[in-house]
The first five atom37 places (N, CA, C, CB, O) and aatype in JSON, in Angstrom:
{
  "aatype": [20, 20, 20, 20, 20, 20, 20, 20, 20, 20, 20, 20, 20, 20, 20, 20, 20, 20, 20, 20, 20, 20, 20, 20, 20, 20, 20, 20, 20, 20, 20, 20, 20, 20, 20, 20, 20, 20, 20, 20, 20, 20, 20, 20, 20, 20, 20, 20, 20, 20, 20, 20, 20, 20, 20, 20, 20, 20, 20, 20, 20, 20, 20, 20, 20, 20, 20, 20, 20, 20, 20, 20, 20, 20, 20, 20, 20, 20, 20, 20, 20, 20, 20, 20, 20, 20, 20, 20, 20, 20, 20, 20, 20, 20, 20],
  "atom_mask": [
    [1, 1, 1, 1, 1],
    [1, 1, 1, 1, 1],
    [1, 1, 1, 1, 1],
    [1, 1, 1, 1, 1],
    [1, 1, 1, 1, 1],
    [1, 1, 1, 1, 1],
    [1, 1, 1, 1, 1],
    [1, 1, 1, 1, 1],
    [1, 1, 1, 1, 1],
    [1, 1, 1, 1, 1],
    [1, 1, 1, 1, 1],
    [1, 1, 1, 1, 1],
    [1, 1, 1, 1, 1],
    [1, 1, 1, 1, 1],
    [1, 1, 1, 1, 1],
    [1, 1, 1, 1, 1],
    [1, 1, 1, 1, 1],
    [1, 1, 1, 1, 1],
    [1, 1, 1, 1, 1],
    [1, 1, 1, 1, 1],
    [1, 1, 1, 1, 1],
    [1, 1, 1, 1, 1],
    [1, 1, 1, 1, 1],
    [1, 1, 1, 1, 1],
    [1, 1, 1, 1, 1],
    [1, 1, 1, 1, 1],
    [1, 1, 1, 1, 1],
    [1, 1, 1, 1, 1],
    [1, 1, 1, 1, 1],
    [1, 1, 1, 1, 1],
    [1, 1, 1, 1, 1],
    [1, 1, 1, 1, 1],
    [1, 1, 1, 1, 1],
    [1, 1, 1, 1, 1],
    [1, 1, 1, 1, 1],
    [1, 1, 1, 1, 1],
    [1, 1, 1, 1, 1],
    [1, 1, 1, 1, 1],
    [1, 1, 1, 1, 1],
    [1, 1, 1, 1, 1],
    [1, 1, 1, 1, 1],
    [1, 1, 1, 1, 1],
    [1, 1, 1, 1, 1],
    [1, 1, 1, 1, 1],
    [1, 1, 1, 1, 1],
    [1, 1, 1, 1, 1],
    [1, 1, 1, 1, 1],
    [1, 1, 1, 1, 1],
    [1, 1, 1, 1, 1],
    [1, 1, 1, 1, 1],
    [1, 1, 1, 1, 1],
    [1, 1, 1, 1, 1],
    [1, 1, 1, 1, 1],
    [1, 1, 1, 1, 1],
    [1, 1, 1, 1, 1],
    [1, 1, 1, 1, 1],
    [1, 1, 1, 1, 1],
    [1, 1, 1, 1, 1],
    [1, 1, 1, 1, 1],
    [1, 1, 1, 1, 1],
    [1, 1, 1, 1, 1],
    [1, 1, 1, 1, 1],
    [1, 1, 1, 1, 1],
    [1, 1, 1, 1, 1],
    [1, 1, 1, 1, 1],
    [1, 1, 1, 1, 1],
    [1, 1, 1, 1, 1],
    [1, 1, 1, 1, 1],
    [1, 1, 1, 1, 1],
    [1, 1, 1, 1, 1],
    [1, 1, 1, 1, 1],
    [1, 1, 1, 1, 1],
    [1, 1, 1, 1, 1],
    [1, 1, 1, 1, 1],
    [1, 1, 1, 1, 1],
    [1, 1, 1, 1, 1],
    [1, 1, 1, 1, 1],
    [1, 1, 1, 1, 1],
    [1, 1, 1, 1, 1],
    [1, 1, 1, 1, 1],
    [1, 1, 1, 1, 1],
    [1, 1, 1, 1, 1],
    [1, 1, 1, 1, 1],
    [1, 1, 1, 1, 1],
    [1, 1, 1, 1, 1],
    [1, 1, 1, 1, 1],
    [1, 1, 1, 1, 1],
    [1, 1, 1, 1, 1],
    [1, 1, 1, 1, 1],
    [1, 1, 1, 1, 1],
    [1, 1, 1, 1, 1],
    [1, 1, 1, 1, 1],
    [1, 1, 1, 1, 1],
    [1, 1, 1, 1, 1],
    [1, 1, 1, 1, 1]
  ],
  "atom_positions": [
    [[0.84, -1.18, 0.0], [0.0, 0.0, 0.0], [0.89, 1.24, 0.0], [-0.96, 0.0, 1.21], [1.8, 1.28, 0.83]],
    [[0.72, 2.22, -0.81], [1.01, 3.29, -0.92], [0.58, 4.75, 0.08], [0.7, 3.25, -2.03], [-0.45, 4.83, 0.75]],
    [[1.44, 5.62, -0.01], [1.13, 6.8, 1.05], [1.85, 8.04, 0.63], [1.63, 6.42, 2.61], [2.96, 8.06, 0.1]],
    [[1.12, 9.06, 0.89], [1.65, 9.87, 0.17], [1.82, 11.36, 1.31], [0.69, 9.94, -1.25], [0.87, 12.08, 1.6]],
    [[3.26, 11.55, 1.82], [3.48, 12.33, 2.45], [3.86, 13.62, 2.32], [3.93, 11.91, 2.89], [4.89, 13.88, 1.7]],
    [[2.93, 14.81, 3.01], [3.45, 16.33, 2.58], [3.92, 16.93, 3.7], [2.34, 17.33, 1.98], [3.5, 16.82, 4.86]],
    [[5.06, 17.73, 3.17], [5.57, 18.4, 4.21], [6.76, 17.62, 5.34], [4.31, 18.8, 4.89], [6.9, 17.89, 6.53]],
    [[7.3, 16.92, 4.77], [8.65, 15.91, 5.83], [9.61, 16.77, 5.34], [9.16, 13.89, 5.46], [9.72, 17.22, 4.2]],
    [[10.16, 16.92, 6.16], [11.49, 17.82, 6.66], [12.64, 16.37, 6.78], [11.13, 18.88, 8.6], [12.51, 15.4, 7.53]],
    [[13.82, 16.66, 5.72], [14.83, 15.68, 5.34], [15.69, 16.33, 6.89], [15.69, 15.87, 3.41], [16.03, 17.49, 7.11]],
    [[15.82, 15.31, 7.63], [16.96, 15.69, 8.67], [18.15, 14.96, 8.34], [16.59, 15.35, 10.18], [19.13, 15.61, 8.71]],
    [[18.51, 13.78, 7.75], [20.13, 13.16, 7.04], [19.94, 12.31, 6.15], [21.18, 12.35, 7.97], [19.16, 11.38, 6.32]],
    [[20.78, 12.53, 4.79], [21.09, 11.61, 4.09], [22.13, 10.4, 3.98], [21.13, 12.15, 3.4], [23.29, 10.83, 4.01]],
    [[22.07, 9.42, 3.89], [23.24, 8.14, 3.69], [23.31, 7.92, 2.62], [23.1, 6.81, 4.25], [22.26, 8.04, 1.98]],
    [[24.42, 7.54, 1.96], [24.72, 6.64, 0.55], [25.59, 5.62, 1.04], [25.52, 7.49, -0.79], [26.03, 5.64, 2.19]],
    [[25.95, 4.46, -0.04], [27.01, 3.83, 0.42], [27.59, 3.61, -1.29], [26.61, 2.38, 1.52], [27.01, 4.08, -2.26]],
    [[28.43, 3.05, -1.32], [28.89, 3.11, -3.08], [28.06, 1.89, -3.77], [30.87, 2.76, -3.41], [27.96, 1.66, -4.98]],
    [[27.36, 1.03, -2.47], [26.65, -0.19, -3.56], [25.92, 0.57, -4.4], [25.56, -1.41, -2.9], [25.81, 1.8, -4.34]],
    [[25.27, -0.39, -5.41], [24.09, 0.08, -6.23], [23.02, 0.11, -5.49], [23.78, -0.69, -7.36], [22.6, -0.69, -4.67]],
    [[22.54, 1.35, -5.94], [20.9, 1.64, -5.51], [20.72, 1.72, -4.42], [19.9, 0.77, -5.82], [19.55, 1.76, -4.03]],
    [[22.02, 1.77, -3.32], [21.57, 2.12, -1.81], [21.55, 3.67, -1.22], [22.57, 1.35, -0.87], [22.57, 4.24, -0.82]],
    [[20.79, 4.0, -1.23], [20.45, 5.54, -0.39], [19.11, 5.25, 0.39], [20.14, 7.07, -1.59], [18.06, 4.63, 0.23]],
    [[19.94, 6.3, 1.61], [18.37, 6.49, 2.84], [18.41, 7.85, 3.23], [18.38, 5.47, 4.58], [19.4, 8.56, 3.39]],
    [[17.09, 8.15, 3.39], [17.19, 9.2, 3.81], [16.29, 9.69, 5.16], [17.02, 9.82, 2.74], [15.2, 9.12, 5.1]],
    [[16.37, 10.52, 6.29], [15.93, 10.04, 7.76], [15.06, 11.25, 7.57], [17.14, 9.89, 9.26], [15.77, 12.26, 7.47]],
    [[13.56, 11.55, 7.47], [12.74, 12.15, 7.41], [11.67, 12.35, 8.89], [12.33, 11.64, 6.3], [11.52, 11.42, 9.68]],
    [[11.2, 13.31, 9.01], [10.64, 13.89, 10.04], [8.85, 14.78, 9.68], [11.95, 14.92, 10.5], [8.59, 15.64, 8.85]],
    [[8.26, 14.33, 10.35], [6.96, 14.81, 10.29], [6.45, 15.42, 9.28], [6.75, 15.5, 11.12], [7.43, 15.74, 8.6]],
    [[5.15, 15.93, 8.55], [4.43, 16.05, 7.9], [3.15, 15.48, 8.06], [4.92, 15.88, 7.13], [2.68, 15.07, 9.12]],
    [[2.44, 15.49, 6.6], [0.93, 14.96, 6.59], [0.81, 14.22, 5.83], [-0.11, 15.73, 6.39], [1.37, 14.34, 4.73]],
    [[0.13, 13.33, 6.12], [-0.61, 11.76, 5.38], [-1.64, 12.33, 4.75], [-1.3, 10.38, 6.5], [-2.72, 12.51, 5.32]],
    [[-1.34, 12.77, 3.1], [-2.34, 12.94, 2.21], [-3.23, 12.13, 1.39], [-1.91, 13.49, 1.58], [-4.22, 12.52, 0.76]],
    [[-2.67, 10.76, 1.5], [-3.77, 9.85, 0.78], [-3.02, 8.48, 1.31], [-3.94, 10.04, -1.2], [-1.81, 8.47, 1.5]],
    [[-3.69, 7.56, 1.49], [-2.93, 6.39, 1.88], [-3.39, 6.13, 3.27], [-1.37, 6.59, 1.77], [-4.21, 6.95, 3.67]],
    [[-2.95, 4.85, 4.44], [-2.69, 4.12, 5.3], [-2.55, 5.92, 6.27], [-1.29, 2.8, 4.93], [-1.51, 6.58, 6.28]],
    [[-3.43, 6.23, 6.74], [-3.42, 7.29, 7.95], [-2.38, 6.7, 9.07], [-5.09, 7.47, 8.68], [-2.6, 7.27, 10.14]],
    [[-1.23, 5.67, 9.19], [-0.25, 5.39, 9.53], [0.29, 6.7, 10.72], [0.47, 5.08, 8.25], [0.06, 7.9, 10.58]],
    [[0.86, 6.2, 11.6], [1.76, 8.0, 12.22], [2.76, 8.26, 11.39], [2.71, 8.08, 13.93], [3.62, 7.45, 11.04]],
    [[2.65, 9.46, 11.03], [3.61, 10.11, 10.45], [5.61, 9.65, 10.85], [3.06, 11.64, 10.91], [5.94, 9.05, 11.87]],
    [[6.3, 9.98, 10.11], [7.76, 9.45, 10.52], [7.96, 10.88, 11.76], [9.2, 9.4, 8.8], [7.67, 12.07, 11.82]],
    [[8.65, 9.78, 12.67], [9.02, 10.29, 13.87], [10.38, 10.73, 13.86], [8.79, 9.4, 14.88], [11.09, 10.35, 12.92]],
    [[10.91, 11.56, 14.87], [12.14, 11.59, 14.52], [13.35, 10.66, 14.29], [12.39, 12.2, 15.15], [13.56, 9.89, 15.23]],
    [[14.11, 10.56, 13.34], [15.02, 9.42, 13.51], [15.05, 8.23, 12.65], [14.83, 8.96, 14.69], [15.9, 7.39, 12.36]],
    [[13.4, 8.51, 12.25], [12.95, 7.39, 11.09], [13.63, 7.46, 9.76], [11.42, 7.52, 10.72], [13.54, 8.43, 9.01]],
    [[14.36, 6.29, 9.47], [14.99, 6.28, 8.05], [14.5, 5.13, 7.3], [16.55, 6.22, 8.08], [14.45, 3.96, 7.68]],
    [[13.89, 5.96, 5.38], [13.47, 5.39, 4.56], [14.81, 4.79, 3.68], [12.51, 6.24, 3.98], [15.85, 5.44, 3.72]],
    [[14.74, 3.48, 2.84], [15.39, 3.45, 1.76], [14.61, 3.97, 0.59], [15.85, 2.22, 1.6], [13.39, 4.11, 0.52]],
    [[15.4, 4.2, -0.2], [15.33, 4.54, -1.69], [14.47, 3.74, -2.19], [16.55, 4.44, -2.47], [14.94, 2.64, -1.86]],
    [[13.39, 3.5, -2.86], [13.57, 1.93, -3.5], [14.19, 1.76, -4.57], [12.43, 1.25, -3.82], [14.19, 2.69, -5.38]],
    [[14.7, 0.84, -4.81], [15.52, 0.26, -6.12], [14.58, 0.46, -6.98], [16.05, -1.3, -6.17], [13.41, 0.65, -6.64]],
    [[15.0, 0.43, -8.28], [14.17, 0.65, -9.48], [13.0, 1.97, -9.22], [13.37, -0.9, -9.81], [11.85, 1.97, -9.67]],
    [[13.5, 2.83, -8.55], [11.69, 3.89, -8.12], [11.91, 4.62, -9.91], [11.84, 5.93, -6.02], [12.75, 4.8, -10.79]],
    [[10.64, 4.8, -9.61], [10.23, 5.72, -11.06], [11.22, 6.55, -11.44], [8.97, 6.74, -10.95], [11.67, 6.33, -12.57]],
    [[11.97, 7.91, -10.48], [12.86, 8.62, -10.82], [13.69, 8.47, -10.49], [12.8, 9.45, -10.77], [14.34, 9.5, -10.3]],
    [[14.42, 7.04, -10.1], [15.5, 6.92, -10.24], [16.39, 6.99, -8.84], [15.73, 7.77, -11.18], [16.15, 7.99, -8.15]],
    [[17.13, 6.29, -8.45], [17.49, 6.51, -7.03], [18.6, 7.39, -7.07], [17.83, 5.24, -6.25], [18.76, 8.08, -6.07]],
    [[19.29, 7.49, -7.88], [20.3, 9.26, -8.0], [19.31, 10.53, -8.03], [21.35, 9.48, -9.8], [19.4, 11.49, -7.26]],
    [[18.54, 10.43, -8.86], [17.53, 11.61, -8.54], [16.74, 12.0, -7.61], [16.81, 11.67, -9.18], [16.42, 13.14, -7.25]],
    [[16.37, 10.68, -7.11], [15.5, 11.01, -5.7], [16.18, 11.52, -4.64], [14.85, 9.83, -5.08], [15.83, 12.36, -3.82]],
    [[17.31, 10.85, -4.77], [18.1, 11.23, -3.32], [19.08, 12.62, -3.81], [19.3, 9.63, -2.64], [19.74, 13.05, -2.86]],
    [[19.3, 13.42, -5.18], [19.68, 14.67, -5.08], [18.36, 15.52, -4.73], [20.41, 15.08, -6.37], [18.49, 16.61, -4.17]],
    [[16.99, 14.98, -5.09], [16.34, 15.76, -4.59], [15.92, 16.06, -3.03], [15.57, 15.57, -5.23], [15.24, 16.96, -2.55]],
    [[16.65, 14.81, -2.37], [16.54, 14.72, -0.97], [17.52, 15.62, -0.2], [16.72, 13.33, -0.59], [17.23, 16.12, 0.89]],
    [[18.87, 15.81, -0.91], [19.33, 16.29, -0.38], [19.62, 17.63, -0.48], [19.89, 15.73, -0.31], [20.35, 18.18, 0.34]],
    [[19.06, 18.27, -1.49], [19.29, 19.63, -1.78], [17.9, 20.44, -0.5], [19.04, 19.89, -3.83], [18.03, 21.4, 0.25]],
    [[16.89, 19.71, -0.69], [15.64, 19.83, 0.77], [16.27, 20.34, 2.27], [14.91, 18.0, 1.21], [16.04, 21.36, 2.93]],
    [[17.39, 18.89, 2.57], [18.22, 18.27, 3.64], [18.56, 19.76, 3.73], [19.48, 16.95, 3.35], [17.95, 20.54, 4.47]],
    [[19.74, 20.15, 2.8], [20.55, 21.6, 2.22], [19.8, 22.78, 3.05], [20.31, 21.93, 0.25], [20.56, 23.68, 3.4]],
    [[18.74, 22.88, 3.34], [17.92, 24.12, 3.49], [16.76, 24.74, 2.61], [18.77, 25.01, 3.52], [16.25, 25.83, 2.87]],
    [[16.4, 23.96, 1.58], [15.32, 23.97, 0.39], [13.82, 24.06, 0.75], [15.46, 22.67, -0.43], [12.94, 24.53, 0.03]],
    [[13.65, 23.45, 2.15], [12.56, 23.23, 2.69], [12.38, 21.92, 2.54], [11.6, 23.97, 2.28], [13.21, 21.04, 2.3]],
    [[10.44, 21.82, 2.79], [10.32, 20.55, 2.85], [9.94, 19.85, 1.78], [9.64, 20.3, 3.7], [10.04, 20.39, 0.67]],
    [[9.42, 18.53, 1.89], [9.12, 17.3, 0.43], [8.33, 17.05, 1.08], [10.06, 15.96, -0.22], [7.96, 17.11, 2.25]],
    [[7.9, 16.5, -0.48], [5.92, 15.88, -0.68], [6.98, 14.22, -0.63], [4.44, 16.49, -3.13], [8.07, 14.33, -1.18]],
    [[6.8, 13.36, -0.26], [7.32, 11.83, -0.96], [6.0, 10.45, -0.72], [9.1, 11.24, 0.12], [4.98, 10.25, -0.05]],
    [[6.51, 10.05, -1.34], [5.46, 8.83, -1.66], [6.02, 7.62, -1.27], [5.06, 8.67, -3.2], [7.2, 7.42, -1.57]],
    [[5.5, 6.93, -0.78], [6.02, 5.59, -0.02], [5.47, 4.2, -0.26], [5.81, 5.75, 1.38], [4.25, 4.04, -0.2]],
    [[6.22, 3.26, -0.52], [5.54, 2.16, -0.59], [5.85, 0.44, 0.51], [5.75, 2.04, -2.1], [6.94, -0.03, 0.83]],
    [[4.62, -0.05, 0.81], [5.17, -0.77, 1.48], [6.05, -2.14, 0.76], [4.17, -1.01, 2.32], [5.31, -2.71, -0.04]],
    [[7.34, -2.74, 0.83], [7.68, -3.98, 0.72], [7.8, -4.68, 1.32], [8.29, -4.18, 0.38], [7.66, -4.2, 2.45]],
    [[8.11, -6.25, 1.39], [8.88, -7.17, 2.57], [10.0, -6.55, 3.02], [9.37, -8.6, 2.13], [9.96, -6.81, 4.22]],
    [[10.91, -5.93, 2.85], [11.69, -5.71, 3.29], [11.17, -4.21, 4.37], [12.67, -5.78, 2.21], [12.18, -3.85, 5.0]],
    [[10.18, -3.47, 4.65], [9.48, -2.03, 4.58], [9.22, -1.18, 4.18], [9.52, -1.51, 4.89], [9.19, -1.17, 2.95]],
    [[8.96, -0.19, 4.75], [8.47, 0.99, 3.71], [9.28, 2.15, 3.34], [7.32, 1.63, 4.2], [9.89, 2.83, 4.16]],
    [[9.26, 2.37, 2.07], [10.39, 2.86, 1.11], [9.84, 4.08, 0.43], [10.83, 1.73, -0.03], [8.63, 4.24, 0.5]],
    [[10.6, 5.04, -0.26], [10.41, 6.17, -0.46], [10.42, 6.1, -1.99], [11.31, 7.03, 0.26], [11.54, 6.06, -2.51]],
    [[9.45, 6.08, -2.68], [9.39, 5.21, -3.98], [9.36, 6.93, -5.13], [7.5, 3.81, -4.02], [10.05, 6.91, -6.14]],
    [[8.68, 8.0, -4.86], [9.02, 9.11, -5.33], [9.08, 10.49, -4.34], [8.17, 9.21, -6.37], [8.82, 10.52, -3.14]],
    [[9.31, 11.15, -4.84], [9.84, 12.63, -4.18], [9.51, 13.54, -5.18], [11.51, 12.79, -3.81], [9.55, 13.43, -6.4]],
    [[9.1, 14.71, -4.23], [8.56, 16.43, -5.18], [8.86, 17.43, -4.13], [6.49, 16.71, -5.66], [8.56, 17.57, -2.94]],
    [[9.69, 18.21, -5.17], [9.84, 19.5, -4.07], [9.34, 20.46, -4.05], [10.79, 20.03, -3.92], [8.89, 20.86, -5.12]],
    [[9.2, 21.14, -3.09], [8.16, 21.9, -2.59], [7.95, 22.72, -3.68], [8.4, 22.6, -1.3], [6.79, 23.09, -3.52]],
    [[8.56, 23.46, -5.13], [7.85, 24.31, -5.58], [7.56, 23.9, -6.92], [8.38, 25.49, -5.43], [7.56, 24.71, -7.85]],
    [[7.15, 21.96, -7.16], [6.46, 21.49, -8.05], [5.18, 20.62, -7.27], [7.42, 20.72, -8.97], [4.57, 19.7, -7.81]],
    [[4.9, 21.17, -5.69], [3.69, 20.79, -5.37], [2.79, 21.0, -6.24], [3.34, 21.23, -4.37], [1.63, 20.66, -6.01]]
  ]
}
């Protein structure tokens, strides 16, 4: 199930040199459509998902330029077996 979060404030990004690994540790906002779930608490870190629509280099420059001082992100989440992952990202002034 999908969820679609507005307004999370990026508090740290990780990479590591594997493929397709980035996380990024996101903080509060609003549950705009989806699993009314609690919002990410402090401390909570998403992965990337592999294969996401835009790409896990893109998602996560768009994560981190936010992180940077950009403000906040809209992101979209999905659940897997492994948990729930940050499958796209929009920044705040293509809300």
């Amino acid at each position: 199930m999908a969820r679609r979060i507005r307004g999370a404030t990026v508090e740290s990004v990780y990479s590591t040199p594997h493929s397709q690994n980035a996380w990024a540790q996101l903080f509060g906002g609003t549950v705009v459509t989806g699993t009314a779930l609690p919002v990410a608490s402090p401390g909570t870190w998403f992965k990337i998902q592999e294969l996401s629509p835009d790409g896990v280099t893109n998602t996560f420059d768009i994560l981190v330029t936010a992180q940077q001082g950009a403000g906040t992100v809209e992101v979209e989440t999905t659940d897997t077996t492994t948990g729930e992952k940050i499958s796209r990202v929009w920044k705040p002034d293509s809300i």
